[in-house]
C-alpha positions as CSV (number, residue, x, y, z in Angstrom):
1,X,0.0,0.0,0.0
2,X,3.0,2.4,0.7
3,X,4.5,1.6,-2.5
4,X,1.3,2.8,-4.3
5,X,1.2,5.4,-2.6
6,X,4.7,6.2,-3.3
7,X,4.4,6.1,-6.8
8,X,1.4,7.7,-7.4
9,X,2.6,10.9,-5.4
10,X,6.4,10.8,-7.6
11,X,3.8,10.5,-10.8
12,X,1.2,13.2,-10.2
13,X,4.2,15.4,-9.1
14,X,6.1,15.0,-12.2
15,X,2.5,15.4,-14.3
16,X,2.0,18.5,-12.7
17,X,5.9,19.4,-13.2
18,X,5.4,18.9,-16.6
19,X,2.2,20.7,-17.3
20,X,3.9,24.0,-15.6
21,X,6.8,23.8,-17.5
22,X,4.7,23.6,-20.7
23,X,2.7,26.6,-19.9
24,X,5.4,28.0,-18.7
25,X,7.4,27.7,-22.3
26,X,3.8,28.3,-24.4
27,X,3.2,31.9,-22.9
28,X,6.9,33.3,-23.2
29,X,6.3,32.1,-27.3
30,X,3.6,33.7,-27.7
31,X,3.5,36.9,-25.7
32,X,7.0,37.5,-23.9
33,X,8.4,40.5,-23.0
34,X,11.2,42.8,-24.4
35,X,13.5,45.4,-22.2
36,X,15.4,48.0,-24.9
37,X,18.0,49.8,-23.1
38,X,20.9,51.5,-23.2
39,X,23.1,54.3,-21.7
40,X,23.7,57.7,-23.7
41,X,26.6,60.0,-23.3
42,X,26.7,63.6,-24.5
43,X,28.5,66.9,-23.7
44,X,26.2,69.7,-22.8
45,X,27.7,73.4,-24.3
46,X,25.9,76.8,-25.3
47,X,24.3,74.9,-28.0
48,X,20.9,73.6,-28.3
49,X,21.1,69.5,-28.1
50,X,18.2,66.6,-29.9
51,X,18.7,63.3,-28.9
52,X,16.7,60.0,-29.2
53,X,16.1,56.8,-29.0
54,X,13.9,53.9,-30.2
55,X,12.7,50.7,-28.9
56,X,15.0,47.5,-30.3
57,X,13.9,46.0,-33.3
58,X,12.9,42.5,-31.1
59,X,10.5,44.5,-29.5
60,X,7.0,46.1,-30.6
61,X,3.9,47.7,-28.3
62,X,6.0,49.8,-25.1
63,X,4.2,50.4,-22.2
64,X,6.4,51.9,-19.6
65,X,10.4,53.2,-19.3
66,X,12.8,54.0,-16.6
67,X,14.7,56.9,-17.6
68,X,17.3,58.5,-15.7
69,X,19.0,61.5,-16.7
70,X,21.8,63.1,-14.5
71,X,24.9,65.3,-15.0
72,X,26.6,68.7,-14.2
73,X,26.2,71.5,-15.9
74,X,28.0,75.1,-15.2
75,X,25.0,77.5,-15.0
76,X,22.0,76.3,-16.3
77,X,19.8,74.9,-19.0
78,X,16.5,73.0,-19.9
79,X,15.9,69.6,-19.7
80,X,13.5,68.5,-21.8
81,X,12.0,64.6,-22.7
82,X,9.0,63.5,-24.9
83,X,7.5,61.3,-27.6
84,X,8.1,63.7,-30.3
85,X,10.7,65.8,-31.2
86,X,8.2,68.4,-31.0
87,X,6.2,67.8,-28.0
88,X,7.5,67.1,-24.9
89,X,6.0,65.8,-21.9
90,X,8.1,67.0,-19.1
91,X,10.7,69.8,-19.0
92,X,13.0,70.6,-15.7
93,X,15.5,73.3,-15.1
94,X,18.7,71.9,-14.1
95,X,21.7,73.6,-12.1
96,X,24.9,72.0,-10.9
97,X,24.5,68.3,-10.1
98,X,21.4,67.3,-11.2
99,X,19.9,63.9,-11.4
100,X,16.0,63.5,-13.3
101,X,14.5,59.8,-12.6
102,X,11.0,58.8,-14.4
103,X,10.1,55.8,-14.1
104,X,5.9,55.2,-15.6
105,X,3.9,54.8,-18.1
106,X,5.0,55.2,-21.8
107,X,3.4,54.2,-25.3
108,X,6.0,55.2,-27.8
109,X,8.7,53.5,-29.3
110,X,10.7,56.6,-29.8
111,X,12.2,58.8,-26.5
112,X,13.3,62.0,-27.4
113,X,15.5,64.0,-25.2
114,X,16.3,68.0,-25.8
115,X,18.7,70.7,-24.3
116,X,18.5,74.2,-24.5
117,X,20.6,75.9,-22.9
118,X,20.2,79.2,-20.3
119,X,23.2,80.3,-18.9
120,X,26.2,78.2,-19.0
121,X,29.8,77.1,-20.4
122,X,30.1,73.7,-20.4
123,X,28.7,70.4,-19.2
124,X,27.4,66.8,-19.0
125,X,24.7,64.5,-19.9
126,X,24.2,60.7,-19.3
127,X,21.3,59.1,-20.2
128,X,20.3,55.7,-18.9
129,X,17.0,54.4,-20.3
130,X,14.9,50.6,-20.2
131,X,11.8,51.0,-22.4
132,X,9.1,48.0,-21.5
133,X,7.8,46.5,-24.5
134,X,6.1,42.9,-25.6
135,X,8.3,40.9,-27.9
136,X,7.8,40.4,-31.8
């Protein structure tokens, strides 16, 4: 009777093993997800700066980003990030050591970053970004 039992608990264990694993493998090929990130570098001067970037080509449907943008800058400028290079969502005025984190929602596959500067010599940008996004 023990070695019944014994069996059928090592069988139903590796049936329900198994079914896990295949649901497991059936929704990552069908509807897995995709992080595009990267890390952008850029000297901040007197002039005006655009910068973007787009979602990976593995990767289609974004739904939410962790940007962080942080620096030094001598004087002062404006900080600027959107989904168009013509409208932007949030703008901040940044002085000295500055350091921007947004981390929410976002439906684009395009981030575009501007600078426009106030008063101020020199100075710089780094860019770290993870856009969310479903995989093709």
């Amino acid at each position: 009777m023990r070695k019944k039992l014994k069996w059928l608990i090592i069988g139903f264990s590796t049936i329900i093993i198994l079914i896990l694993v295949g649901i497991y493998t059936f929704i990552q090929s069908i509807a897995g997800f995709w992080t595009s990130q990267g890390k952008i570098n850029k000297e901040l001067t007197h002039e005006s700066m655009l910068t973007y970037f787009p979602i990976d080509n593995e990767a289609q449907f974004p739904h939410s980003i962790d940007l962080i943008m942080q620096g030094e800058i001598d004087g002062s400028g404006l900080l600027s990030f959107g989904w168009a290079d013509t409208f932007y969502y949030r703008s901040d005025t940044i002085i000295d050591d500055f350091k921007i984190e947004y981390n929410s929602d976002w439906y684009s596959d395009t981030c575009f970053v501007k600078f426009v500067p106030i008063e101020m010599t020199k100075g710089n940008l780094t860019i770290n970004y993870k856009i969310f996004s479903s995989k093709k």
